[in-house]
C-alpha positions in Angstrom: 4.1 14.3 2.4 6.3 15.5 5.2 7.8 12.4 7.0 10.9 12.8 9.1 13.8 10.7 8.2 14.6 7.7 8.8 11.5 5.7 6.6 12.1 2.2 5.9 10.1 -0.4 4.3 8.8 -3.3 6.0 7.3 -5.4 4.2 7.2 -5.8 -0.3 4.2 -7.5 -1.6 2.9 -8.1 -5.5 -0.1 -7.1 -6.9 -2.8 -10.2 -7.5 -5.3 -10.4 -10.1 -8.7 -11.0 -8.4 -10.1 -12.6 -11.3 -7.6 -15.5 -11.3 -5.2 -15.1 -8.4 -2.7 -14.8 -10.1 0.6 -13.3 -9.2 1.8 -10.5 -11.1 5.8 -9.7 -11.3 7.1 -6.9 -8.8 7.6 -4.7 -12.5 3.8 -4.7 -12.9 3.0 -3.2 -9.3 3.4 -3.6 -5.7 1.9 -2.9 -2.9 4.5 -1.6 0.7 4.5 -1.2 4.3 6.7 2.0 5.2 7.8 2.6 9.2 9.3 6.2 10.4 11.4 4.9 13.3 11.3 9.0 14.1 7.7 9.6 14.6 6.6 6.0 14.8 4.1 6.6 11.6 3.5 3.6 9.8 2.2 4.2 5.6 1.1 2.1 2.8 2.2 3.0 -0.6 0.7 1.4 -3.8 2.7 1.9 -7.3 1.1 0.4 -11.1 3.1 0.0 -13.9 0.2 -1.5 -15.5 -1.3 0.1 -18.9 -4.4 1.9 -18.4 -4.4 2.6 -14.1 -7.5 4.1 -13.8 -7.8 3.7 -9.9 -5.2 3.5 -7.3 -6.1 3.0 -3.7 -3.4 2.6 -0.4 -4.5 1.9 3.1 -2.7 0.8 6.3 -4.8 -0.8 9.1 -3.7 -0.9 12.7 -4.6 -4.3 14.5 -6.9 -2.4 16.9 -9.1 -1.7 13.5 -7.8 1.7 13.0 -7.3 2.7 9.8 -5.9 5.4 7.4 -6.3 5.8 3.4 -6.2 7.7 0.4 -6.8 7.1 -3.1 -6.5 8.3 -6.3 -7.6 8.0 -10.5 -5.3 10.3 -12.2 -1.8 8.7 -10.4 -0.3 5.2 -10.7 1.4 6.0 -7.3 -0.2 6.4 -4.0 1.1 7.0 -0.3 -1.7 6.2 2.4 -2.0 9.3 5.5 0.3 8.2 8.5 -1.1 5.9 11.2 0.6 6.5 14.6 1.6 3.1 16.2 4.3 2.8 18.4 3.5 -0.8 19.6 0.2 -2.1 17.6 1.6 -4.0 14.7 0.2 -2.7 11.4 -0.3 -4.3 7.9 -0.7 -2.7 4.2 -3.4 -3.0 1.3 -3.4 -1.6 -1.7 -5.8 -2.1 -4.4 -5.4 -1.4 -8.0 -7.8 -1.2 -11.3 -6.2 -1.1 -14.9 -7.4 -2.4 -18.3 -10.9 -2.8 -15.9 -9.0 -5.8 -14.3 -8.8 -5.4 -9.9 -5.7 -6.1 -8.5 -5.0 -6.3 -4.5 -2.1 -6.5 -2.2 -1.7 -7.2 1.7 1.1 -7.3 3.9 1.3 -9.3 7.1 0.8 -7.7 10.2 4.2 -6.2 11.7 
């Protein structure tokens, strides 16, 4: 993925079983808000360390309701297409399915 430098991350969040609601630790997955202060691209990137990832899915939503995604079943790690947004505040989600348990993550808005 070609983003210009410099990318930071915004924003961390767990991954949580949607079964129980549980919290998993940050080792087990996480779900990120990253922000190119060059381009003004915002992404969403989704990792698993969980046994058995069979689907890994990354979006970032723009507060206007634009939106951007990509997913994948063969990768435990997954970047979301840019989203332009210079002013509209943006927010991550990233979904996750392993051991045929679902597992979800959402940033804030920022």
């Amino acid at each position: 993925m070609g983003r210009a430098t410099p990318v930071a991350s915004v924003e961390s969040v767990p991954l949580i079983d949607t079964n129980t609601g549980v919290t998993l630790p940050y080792s087990d997955g996480y779900v990120q808000l990253w922000y190119n202060s060059c381009t003004s691209d915002n992404y969403t990137h989704v990792v698993s360390e969980l046994g058995h990832t069979t689907y890994v899915y990354a979006e970032v939503d723009r507060s206007d309701g634009a939106y951007a995604w990509a997913s994948s079943t063969t990768s435990t790690s997954v970047w979301s297409p840019s989203l332009y947004s210079p002013v509209l505040k943006d927010s991550a989600y990233g979904y996750v399915v392993a051991n045929g348990v679902a597992y979800y993550g959402q940033t804030l808005y920022y």
